[in-house]
C-alpha positions in Angstrom: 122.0 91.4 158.2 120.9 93.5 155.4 120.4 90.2 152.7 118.2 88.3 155.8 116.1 91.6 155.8 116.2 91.5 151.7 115.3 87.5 151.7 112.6 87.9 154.2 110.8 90.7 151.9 111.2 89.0 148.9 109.6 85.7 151.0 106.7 87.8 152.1 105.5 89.3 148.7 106.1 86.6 147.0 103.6 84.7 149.6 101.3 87.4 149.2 101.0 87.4 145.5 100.8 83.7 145.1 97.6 83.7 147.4 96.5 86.8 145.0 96.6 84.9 141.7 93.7 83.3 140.2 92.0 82.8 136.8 89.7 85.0 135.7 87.6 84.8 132.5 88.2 88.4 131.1 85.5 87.8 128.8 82.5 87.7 131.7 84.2 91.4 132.2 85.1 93.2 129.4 82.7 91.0 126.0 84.2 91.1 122.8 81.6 91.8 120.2 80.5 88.9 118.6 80.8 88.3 114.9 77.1 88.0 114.0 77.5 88.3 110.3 75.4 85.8 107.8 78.2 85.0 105.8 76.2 82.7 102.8 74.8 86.0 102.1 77.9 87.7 101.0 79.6 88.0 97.6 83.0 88.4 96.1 82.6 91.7 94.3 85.0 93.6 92.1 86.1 93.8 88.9 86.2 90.8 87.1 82.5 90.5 88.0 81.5 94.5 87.8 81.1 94.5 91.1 77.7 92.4 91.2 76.1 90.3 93.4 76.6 87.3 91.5 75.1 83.7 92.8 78.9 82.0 91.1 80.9 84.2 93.3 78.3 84.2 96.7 80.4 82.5 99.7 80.0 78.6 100.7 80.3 77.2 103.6 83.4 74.2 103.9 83.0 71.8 107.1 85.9 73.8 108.9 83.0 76.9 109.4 85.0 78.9 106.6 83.6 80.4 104.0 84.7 80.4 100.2 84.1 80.7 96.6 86.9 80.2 93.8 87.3 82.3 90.8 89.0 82.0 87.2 91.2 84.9 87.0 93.5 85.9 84.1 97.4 87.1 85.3 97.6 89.8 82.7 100.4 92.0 84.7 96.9 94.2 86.5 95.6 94.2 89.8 92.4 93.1 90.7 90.7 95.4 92.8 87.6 93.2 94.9 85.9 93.2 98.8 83.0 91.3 100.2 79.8 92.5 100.2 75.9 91.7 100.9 73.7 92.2 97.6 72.9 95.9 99.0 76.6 96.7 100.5 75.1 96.7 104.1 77.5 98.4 106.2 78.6 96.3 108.5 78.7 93.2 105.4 80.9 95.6 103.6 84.1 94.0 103.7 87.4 94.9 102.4 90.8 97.1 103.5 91.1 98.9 106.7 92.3 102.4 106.0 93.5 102.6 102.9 91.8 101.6 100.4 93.9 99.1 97.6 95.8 97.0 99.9 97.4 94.1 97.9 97.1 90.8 98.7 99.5 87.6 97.9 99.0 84.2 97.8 99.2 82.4 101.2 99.2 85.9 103.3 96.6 85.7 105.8 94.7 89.7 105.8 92.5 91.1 108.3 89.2 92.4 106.6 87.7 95.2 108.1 84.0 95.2 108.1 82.2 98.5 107.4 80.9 101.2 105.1 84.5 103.2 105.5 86.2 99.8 104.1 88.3 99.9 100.9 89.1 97.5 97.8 91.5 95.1 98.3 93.8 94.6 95.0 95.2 90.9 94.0 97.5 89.7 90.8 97.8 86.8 89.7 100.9 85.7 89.3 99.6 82.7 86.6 96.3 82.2 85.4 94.0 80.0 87.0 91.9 79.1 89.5 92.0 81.0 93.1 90.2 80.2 96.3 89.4 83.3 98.3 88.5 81.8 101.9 87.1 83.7 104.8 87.8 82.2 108.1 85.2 84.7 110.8 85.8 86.3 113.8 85.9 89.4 115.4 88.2 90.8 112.6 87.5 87.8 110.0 90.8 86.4 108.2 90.9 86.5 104.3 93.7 83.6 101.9 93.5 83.5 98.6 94.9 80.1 97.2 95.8 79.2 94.3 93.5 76.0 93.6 
């Protein structure tokens, strides 16, 4: 008696929440900011360049609507301490760590760059000397890889 009474609740919800369920775009709800940023108009800054805005270390564009520019770096055992930044550091084109400032970054690891003026350096060592693609993939949080090239 009592597992009839059990079956025929479980029947009923589950009826009721399958006529319940739909799809809903969250997005026409609750917008996610968009990432408006002008990315050919932001540099690689740090030290190897004294933190200018150079036209060899300004971002390009690659067909996959990333954004990159490769660098000749020495592995002499330091850190290189860099972000990404406008020619005038405008906040929100004032890329770089979130929180604390000198985050390392590796080869191949995939790092979340934080976007405004309370952003910190990022560090990176070569671990040979050569050539090095730092690529920028946008989006709300945009994505930085360094590569070796």
């Amino acid at each position: 008696m009592l597992t009839s009474k059990l079956k025929i609740m479980f029947l009923s919800t589950a009826v009721f929440f399958s006529g319940c369920t739909s799809t809903v775009n969250i997005r026409e709800y609750l917008p996610l900011p968009q990432d408006n940023r002008e990315y050919s108009e932001i540099y690689l800054r740090g030290v190897f360049n004294w933190w200018e805005a150079e036209p060899d270390y300004q971002l390009i564009a690659d067909d996959n609507g990333a954004y990159f520019v490769d660098v000749k770096l020495i592995a002499d055992g330091q850190p290189y301490d860099f972000r990404f930044a406008d020619d005038v550091y405008t906040s929100e084109d004032n890329c770089g760590a979130a929180a604390v400032t000198g985050k390392s970054v590796t080869v191949g690891q995939s790092v979340a760059l934080h976007c405004d003026a309370s952003s910190g350096n990022l560090k990176f060592m070569p671990s040979e000397t050569g050539t090095y693609r730092f690529l920028i993939q946008p989006g709300i949080a945009p994505d930085l890889i360094i590569k070796k090239l």
